[in-house]
BAROMI-103570 format. One line per 8 residues: number of its first residue (from 1); their letters; for each residue x, y, z of C-alpha. Coordinates in steps of 0.2 Angstrom, whole numbers, always signed. Layout:
BAROMI-103570
NUM) A) X Y Z ~ ...
end
This chain:
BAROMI-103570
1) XXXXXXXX) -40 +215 -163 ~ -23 +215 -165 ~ -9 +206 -159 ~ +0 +222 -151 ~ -17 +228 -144 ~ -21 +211 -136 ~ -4 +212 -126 ~ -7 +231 -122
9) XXXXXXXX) -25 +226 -115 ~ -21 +210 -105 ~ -4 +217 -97 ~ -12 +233 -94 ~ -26 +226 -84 ~ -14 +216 -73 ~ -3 +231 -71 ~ -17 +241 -65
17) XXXXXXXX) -21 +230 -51 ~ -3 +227 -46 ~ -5 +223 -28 ~ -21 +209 -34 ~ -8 +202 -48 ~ +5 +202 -37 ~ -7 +190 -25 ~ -13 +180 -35
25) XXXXXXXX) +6 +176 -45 ~ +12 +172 -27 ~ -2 +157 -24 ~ +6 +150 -40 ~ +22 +154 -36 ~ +24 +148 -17 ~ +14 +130 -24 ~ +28 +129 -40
33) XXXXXXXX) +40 +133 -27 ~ +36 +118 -13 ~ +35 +107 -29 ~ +53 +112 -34 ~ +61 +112 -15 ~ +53 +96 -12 ~ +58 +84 -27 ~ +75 +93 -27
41) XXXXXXXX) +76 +86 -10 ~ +67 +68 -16 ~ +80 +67 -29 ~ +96 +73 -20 ~ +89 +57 -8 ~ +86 +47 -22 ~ +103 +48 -32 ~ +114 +50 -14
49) XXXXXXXX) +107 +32 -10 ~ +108 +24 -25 ~ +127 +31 -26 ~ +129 +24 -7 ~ +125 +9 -13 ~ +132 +6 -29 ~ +148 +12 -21 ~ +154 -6 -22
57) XXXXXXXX) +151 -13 -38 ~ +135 -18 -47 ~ +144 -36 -52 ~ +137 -45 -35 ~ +125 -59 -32 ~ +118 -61 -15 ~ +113 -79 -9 ~ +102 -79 +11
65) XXXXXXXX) +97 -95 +15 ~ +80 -98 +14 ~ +67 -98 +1 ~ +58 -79 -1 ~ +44 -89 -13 ~ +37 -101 -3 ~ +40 -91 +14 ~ +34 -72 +9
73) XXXXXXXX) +51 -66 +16 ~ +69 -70 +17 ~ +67 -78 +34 ~ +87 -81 +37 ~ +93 -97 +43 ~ +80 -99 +56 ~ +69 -105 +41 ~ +81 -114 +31
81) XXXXXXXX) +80 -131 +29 ~ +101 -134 +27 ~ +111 -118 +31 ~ +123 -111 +21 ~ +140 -116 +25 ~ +157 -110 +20 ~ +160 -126 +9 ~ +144 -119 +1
89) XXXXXXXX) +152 -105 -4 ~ +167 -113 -9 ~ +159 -122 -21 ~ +150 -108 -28 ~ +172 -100 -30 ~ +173 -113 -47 ~ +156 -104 -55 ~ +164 -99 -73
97) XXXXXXXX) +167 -79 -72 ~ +166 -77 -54 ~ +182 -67 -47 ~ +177 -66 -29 ~ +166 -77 -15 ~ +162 -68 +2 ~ +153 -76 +17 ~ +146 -66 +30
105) XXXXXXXX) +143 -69 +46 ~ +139 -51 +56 ~ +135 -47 +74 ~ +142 -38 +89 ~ +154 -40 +102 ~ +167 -31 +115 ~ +185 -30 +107 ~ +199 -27 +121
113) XXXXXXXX) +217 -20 +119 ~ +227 -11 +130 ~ +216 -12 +143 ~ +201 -4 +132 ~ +186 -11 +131 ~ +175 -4 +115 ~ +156 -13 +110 ~ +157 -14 +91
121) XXXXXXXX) +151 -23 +76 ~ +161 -39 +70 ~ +160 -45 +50 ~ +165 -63 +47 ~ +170 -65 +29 ~ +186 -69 +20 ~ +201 -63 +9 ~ +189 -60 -6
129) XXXXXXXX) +180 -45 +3 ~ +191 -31 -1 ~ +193 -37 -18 ~ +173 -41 -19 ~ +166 -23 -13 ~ +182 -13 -18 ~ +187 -8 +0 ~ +206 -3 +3
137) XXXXXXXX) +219 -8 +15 ~ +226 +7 +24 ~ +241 -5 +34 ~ +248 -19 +33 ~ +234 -33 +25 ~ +216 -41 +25 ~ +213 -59 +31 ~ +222 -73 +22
145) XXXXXXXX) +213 -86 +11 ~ +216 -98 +21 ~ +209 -117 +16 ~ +192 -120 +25 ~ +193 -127 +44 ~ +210 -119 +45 ~ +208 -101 +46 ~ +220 -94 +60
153) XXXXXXXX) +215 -82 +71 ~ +217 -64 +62 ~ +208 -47 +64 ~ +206 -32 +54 ~ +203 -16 +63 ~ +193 +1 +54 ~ +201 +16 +56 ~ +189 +23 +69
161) XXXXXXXX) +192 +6 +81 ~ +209 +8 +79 ~ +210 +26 +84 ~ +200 +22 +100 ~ +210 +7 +104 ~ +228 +10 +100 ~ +226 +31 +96 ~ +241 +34 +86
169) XXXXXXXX) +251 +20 +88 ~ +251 +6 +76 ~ +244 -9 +80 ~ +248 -22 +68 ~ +255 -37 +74 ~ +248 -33 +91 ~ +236 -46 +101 ~ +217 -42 +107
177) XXXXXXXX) +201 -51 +111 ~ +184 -51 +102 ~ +172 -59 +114 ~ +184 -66 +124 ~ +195 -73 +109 ~ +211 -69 +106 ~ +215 -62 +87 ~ +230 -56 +80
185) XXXXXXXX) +229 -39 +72 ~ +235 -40 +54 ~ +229 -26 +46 ~ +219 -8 +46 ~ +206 -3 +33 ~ +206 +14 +26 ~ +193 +25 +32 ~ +176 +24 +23
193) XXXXXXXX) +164 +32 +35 ~ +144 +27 +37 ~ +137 +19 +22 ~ +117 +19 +23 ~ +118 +23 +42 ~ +132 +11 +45 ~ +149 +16 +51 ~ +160 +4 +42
201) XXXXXXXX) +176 +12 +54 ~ +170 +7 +69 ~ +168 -11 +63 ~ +182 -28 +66 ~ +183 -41 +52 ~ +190 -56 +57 ~ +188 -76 +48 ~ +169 -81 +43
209) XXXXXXXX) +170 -98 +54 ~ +180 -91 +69 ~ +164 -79 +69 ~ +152 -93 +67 ~ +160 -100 +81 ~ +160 -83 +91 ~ +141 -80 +87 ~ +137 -97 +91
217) XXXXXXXX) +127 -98 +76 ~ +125 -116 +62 ~ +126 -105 +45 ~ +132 -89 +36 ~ +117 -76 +36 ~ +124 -72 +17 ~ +135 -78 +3 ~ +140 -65 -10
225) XXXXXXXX) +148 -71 -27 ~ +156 -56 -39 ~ +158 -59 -56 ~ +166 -49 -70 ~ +162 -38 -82 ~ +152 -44 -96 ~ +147 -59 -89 ~ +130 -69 -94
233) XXXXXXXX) +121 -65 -76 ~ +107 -77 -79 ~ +121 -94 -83 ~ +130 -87 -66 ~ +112 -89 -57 ~ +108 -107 -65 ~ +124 -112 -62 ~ +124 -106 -41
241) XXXXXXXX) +107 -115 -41 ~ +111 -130 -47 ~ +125 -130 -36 ~ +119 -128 -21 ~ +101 -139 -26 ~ +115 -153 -28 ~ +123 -150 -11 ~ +106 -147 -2
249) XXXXXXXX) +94 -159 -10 ~ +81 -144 -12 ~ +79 -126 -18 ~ +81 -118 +3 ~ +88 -101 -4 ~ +85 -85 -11 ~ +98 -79 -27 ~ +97 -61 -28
257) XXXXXXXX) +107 -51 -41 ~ +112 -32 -36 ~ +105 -26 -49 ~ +86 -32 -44 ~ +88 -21 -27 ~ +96 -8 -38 ~ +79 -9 -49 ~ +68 -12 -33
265) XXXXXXXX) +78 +3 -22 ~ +77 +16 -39 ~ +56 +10 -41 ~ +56 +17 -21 ~ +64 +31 -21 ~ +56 +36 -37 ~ +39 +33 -28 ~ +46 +46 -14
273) XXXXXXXX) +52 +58 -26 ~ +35 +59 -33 ~ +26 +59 -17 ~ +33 +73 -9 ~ +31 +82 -25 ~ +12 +79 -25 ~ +12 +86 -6 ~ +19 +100 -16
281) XXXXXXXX) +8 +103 -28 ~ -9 +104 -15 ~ +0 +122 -13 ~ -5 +124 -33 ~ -24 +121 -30 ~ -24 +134 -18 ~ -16 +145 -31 ~ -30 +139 -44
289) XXXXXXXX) -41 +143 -33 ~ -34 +161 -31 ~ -34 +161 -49 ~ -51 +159 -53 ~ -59 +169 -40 ~ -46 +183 -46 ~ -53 +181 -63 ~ -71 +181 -58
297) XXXXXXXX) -69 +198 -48 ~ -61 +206 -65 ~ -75 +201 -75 ~ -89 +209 -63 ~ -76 +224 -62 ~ -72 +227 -80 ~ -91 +222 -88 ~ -92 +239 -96
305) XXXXXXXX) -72 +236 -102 ~ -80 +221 -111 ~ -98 +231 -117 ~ -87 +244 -126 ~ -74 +230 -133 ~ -88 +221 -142 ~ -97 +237 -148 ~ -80 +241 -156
313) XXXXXXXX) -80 +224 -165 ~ -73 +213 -153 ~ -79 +196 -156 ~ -83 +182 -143 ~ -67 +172 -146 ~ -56 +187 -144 ~ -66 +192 -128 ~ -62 +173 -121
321) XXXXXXXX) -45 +175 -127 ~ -41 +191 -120 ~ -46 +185 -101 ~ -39 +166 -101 ~ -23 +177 -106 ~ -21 +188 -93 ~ -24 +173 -83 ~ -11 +161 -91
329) XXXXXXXX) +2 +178 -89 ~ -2 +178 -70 ~ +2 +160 -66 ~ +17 +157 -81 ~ +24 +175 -70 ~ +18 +165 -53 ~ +28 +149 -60 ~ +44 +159 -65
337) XXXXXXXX) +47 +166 -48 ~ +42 +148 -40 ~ +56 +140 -51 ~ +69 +154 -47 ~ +64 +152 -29 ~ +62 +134 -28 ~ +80 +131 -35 ~ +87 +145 -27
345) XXXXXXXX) +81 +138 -10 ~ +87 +122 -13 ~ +103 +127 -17 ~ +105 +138 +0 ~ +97 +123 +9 ~ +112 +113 +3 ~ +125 +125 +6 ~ +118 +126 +25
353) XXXXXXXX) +118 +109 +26 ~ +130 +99 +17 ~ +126 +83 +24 ~ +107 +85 +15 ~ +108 +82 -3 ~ +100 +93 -13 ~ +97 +88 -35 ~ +84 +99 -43
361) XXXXXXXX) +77 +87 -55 ~ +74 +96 -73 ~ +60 +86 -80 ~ +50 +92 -64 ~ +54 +109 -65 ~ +48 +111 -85 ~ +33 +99 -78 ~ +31 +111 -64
369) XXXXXXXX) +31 +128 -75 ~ +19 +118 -86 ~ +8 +115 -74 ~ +7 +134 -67 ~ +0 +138 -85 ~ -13 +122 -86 ~ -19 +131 -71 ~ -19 +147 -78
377) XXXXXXXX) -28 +141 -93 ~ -40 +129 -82 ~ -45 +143 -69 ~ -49 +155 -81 ~ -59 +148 -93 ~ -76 +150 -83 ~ -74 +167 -80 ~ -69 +170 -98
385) XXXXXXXX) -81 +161 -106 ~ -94 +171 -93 ~ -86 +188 -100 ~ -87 +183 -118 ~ -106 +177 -119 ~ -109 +194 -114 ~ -122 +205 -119 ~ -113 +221 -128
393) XXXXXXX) -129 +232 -122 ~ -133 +225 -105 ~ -112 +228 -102 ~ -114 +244 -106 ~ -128 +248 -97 ~ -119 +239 -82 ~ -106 +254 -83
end
């Protein structure tokens, strides 16, 4: 049989059965398409988080007080044996290659001016935090480094605070009250908007201890240490632990470099990004499914097709060919208009909604048009191999 008569046979069977093709391609083709839509989706999630958190630098090591090992959790500094202090942290500022030290003390609590009251979250850190996680000043300045013990009383608004507490007029230099203490407003951060759910422009900074004493709380719930480019991670590490072994008489903290929850976060979101993918593909058993019963139906239909094609010479192998081809045609066709639908979708669903980030992930795509023609292929081989073994007179007699 030749080349150009095989096509001619396999594309003229599906063509005379155009509304059964059609069927059958759309089983593939709606599974190929929930399989694109979905890891599309998956990834758009994946890379939007990873980019909400990268957002401030990868060059940070987080210290929490309390040992993760030997408790099963990061347990804070209700299970620390020693807090972490600010002197902690001071210490940790002489590390060679470390350009920035941030405490942080966080929690919530009523900010008055003007005669406005506003429930909103307070950060306690220090100077070093715009220069850490590479947040701008809109107006005037951040909090002064001022020398442990001696911080003053200074307050940094976000944008969104400010608007609801002063509107348009500036309030630099202007007096208000976070949980009853006064502060002295020194500057304004630039807007950055919500950042994994939180709204960083509704949000007060004002000095790590004044905050410690505002929350009525022993020890900072974080340290974070930034360190240059380039820098040996793993001598930053050794030396923070010796340092704080030295100040605390016992390893009571967990040293967690921003790249391990970069690794950790990526190994999760790629988990998601396959799940919903596999929810996807049960939409392409049904299409297998579809395939195969397709293919058995044509086999009983066309038994006097295949009589005459092996009294003409036809061998077994060209019979089993003939068949698992028209089947590999109608899902490759199925997987086609699944990926143009699939893409196309996801594109539209992202134009509608902005805020949803959309990424069709490529290596899924070619996997998923892969796939369509396993499926093809796997479907089709019983009833091809049925239509091959048989009989050239009992076929013919069947017709």
């Amino acid at each position: 049989m030749r080349l150009t008569d095989f096509q001619f046979l396999a594309f003229g069977a599906i063509r005379a059965q155009r509304m059964r093709s059609f069927l059958t391609a759309l089983g593939i083709a709606v599974g190929i398409a929930a399989v694109v839509l979905l890891t599309s989706i998956g990834e758009g999630i994946h890379h939007f988080v990873l980019a909400e958190f990268t957002q401030f630098g990868t060059n940070i090591i987080g210290i929490q007080p309390g040992k993760s090992s030997t408790h099963g959790g990061s347990v804070g500094v209700f299970g620390s044996v020693r807090p972490l202090t600010v002197n902690d942290g001071e210490a940790l500022r002489q590390i060679p290659y470390v350009t920035a030290m941030v405490p942080v003390v966080q929690g919530n609590a009523e900010v008055e001016a003007d005669g406005k009251t506003r429930r909103t979250m307070v950060y306690g850190t220090n100077g070093d935090f715009p220069i850490a996680f590479t947040i701008r000043i809109g107006s005037g300045s951040f909090l002064p480094t001022d020398a442990a013990g001696a911080e003053r009383a200074f307050a940094v608004l976000g944008s969104k605070l400010r608007q609801e507490l002063f509107g348009s007029r500036s309030p630099l230099g202007e007096r208000i009250r976070i949980g009853g203490a006064r502060f002295l407003v020194v500057g304004v951060m630039e807007s950055k908007g919500q950042v994994l759910g939180f709204d960083l422009d509704d949000t007060a900074y004002i000095p790590a201890a004044r905050s410690l004493a505002l929350f009525n709380r022993e020890g900072l719930m974080e340290v974070h240490i930034a360190y240059s480019a380039g820098a040996p991670v793993d001598e930053i590490i050794a030396a923070s632990k010796r340092i704080l072994i030295s100040r605390h008489g016992t390893e009571d903290f967990t040293v967690t470099t921003q790249q391990q929850m970069l690794d950790v976060l990526g190994s999760v979101l790629g988990v998601l990004t396959f799940a919903v993918g596999a929810l996807g593909g049960i939409s392409l058993l049904v299409g297998a499914v579809g395939i195969l019963t397709i293919m058995t139906i044509a086999v009983t239909e066309r038994t006097g097709e295949i009589g005459l094609l092996r009294a003409l010479g036809a061998t077994r192998g060209q019979i089993l060919a003939l068949f698992l081809g028209e089947a590999v045609v109608l899902a490759a066709l199925g997987g086609m208009a699944g990926l143009i639908v699939g893409a196309g979708g996801g594109q539209l669903l992202h134009l509608a909604l902005p805020a949803l980030p959309v990424q069709t992930p490529w290596s899924y795509v070619a996997a998923a048009e892969a796939i369509a023609a396993s499926i093809g292929l796997l479907a089709g081989v019983l009833p091809a191999r049925r239509a091959a073994r048989m009989d050239p007179v009992v076929a013919l007699r069947a017709e």
